[in-house]
C-alpha positions in Angstrom: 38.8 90.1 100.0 39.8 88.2 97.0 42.7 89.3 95.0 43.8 88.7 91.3 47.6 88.3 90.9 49.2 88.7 87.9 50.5 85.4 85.9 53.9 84.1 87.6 56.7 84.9 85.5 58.6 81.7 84.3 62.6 81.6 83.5 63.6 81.8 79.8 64.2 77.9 79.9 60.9 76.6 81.2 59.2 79.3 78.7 60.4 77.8 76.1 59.9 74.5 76.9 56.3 75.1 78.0 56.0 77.2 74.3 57.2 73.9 72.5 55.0 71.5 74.6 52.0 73.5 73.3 53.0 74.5 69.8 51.7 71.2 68.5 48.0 70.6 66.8 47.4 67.1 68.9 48.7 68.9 72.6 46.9 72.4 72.4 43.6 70.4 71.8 44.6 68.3 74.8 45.1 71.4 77.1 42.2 73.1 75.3 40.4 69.8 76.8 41.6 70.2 79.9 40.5 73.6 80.7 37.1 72.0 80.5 37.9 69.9 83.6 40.1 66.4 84.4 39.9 63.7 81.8 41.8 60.4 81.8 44.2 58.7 78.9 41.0 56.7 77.8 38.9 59.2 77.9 41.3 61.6 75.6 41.8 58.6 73.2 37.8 58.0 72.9 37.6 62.1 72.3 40.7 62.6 69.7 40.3 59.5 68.0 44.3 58.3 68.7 45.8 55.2 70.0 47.1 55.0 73.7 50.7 55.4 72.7 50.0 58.2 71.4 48.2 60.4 73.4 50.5 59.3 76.4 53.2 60.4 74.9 51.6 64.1 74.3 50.1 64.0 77.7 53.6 63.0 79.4 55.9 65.9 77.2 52.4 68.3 78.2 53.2 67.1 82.4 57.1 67.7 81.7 56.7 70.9 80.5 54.6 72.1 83.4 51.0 72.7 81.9 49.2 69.6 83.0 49.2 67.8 86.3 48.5 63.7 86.7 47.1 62.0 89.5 46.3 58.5 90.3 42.6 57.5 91.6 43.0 53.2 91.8 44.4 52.0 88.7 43.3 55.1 86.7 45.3 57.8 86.0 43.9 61.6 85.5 45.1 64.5 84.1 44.3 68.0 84.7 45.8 71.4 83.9 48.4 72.7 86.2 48.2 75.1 88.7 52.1 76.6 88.4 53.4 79.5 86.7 53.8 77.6 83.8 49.9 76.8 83.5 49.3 80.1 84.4 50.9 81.8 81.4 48.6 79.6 78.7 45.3 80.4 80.4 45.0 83.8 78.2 45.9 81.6 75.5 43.6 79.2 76.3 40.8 81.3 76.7 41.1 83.2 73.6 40.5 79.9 71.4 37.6 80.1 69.4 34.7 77.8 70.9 33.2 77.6 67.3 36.1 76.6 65.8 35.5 73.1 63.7 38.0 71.4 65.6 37.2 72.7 68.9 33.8 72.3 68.8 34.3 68.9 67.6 36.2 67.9 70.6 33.8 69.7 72.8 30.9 67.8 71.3 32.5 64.1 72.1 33.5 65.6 75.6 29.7 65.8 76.3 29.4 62.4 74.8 32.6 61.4 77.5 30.1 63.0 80.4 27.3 61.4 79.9 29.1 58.2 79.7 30.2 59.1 83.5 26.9 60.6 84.3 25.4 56.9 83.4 28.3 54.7 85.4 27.7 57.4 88.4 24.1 56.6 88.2 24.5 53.0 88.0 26.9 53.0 91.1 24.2 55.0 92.9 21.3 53.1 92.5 23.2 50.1 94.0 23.6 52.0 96.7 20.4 54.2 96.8 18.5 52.0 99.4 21.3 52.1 102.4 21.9 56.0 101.5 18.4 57.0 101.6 17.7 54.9 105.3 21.0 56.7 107.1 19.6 60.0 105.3 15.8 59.3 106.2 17.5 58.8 110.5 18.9 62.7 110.8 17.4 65.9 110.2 16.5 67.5 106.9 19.6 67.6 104.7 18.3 70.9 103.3 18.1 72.5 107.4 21.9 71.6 107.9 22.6 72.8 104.6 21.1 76.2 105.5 22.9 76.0 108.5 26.0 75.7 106.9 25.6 78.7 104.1 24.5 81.0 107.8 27.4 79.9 109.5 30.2 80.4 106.7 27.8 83.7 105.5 28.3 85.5 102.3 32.0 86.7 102.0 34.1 84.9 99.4 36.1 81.8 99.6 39.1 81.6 97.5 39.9 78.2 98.3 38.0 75.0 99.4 39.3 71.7 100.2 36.2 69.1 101.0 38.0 66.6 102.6 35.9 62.9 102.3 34.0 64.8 99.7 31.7 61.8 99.0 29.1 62.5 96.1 30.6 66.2 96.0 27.7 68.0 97.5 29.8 70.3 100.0 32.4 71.1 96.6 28.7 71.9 94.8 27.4 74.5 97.1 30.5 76.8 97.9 33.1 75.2 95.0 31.4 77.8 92.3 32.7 81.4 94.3 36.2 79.9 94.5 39.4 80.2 92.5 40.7 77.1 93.8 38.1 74.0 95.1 39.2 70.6 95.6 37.4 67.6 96.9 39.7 64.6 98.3 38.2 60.7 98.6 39.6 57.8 99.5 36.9 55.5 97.2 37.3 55.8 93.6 33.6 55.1 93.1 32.6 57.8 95.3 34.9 60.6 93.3 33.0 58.8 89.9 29.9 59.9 91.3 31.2 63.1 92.3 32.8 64.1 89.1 29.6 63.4 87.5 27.6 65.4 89.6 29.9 68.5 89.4 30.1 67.9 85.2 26.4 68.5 86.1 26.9 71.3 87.7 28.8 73.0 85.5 31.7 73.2 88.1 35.1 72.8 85.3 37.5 74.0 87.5 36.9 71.8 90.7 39.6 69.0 91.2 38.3 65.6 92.5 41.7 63.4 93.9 41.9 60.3 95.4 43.6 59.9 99.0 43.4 59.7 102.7 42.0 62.0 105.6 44.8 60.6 107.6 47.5 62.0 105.2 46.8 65.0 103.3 48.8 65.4 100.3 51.3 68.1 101.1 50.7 70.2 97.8 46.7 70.8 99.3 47.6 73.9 101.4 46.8 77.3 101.7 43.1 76.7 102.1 40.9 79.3 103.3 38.3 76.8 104.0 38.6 73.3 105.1 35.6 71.1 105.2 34.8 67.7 107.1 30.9 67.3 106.3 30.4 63.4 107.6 33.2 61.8 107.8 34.5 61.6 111.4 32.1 59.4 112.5 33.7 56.9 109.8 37.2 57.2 111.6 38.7 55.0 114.0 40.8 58.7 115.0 38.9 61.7 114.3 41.2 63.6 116.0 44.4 62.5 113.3 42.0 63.6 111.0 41.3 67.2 112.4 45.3 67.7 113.0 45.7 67.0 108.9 43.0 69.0 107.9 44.2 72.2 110.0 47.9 71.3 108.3 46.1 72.5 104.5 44.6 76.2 106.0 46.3 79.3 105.8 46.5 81.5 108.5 43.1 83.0 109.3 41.8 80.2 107.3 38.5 78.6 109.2 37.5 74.8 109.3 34.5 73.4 109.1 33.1 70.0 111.1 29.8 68.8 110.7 28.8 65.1 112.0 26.2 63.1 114.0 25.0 64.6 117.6 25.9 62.0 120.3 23.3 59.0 119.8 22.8 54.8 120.3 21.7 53.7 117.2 24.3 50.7 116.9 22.9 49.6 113.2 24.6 52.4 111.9 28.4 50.8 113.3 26.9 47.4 112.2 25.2 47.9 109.1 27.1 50.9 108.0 30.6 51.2 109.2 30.0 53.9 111.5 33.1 53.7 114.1 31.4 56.6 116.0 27.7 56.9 116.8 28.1 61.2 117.0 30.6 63.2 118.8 29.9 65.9 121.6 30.4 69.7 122.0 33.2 69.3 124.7 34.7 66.4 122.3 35.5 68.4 119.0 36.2 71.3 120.6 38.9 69.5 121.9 40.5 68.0 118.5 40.0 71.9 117.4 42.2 73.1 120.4 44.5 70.2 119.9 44.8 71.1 116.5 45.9 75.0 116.9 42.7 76.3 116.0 40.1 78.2 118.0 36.6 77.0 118.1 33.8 79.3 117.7 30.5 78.2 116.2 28.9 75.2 118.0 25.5 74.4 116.6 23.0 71.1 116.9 20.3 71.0 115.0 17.5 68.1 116.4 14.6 66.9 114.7 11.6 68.7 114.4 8.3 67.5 114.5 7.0 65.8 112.0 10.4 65.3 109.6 10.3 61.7 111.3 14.1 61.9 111.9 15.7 60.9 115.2 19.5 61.7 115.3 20.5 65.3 115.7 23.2 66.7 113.1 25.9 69.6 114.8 27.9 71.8 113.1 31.2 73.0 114.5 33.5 76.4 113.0 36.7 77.0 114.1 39.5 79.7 112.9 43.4 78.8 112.4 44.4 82.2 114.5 48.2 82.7 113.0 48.7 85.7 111.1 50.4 85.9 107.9 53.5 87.8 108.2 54.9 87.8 104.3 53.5 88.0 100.7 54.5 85.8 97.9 56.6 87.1 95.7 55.6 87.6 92.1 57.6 84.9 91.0 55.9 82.7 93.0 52.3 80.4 92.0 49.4 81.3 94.5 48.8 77.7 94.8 52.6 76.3 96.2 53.2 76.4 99.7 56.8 78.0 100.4 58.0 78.0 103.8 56.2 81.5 105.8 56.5 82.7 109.1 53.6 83.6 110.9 53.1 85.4 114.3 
């Protein structure tokens, strides 16, 4: 069951500090900004109407303090509000802003101008693309049959944090990133996360956090998950298995993970045309990585084409629980999103 936890408490120093960082005109509209979702220097310049000096500098004392977090995707840079104790303390703050107010709405109103501008670069991207997309996609079965799949497997209790690892256009992060406190989808292509990020602004989905990195290496702050997902992406990797053993590294204990690739099949286009280095993985093959991982498989599910849908490669689905036990509770001084050392039984 999900739980609401009082706001951290923060040590005199680092309240006052995170009080002086936002007691300024320019840096409370950044952070008012930011609750609205991740936004880059060029994009807060093109919305506050202020040189690039400028705006770093607030953005960099804003970091400092604790409120916002930066993260590099290529050679961009984005910045997003914080998820410490700091952070935490403003969001009442935050909220209580006036959405009418002329200068808020203001900013608001060239924020949609900043989204659409994405929306249209996303789409661009995508249409380069459209034609290989829509063959691989028109060769398995129904994407809206494995989607139902998915929602019956995971079924209707609620997830308070999602990590989509190799989150592509941000479909998985759509469907179950809404119910969660916490969602984050990681990519290693920048292009990919643009389109993503656009269809989430779409969506309506502010608080999701789109980062740039690698399956192999999962950033060490992604942890405490409650669901992991892998929706696609082994068959891309030369060691699926590596992939698994990071992913399980970001659950929590009782946390479940969630695998869903190609059926076995010998369509060798798809590793020639389409950088497949796997054509589909078997039962008795990811149960393995699971087990090899610490986790306990359960669900193993293949859906094959029906008659009629004119597909031919079968899509499975694969559920497996991390089976520690939490033993201790975070103190009260202590963000729900860090990962302090635990013991577990």
């Amino acid at each position: 069951m999900s739980t609401t936890l009082p706001p951290p408490s923060l040590p005199f120093g680092a309240m006052v500090a995170a009080l002086e960082a936002a007691g300024e005109p320019t840096r409370l509209r950044i952070l008012a900004l930011l609750r609205q979702g991740e936004l880059t220097v060029t994009e807060v310049m093109a919305i506050l109407a202020q040189s690039q000096p400028r705006v770093s500098r607030h953005l960099k004392l804003l970091v400092e303090a604790g409120l916002v977090d930066r993260h590099r995707e290529g050679a961009w840079a984005f910045f997003r509000l914080a998820e410490g104790a700091a952070a935490a303390q403003f969001s009442g703050i935050l909220a209580a802003l006036d959405a009418q107010d002329p200068v808020i709405a203001g900013d608001h109103r060239r924020l949609e101008a900043v989204r659409a501008e994405r929306k249209s670069h996303a789409a661009a991207y995508f249409a380069r693309h459209a034609a290989d997309w829509n063959r691989i996609r028109s060769l398995h079965v129904a994407e809206a049959r494995v989607e139902a799949a998915i929602r019956a497997a995971l079924g209707d209790g609620p997830l308070d944090a999602v990590l989509d690892l190799g989150t592509g256009t941000g479909r998985m992060l759509a469907l179950f990133g809404a119910g969660a406190a916490r969602a984050v989808g990681l990519d290693v292509s920048p292009a990919m996360l643009g389109v993503a990020r656009a269809n989430l602004d779409e969506a309506g989905l502010r608080h999701v956090q789109l980062r740039q990195g690698d399956a192999y290496a999962v950033p060490a702050d992604l942890a405490r998950f409650d669901l992991v997902i892998l929706h696609q992406v082994l068959h891309y990797l030369d060691d699926p298995a590596c992939a698994i053993r990071e992913a399980a590294r970001a659950l929590k204990p009782g946390g479940r993970m969630l695998v869903v690739d190609f059926a076995p099949h010998a369509d060798e286009r798809l590793r020639l045309e389409h950088a497949h280095r796997r054509l589909g993985f078997s039962n008795a093959e990811i149960s393995g990585f699971l087990k090899e991982a610490g986790l306990e498989p359960g669900l193993a599910q293949t859906l094959s084409p029906e008659k009629g849908e004119g597909a031919v490669l079968a899509v499975s689905l694969w559920l497996a629980r991390d089976t520690r036990v939490e033993t201790d509770f975070y103190p009260a001084s202590t963000s729900p999103f860090s990962s302090p050392a635990r013991e577990v039984a």
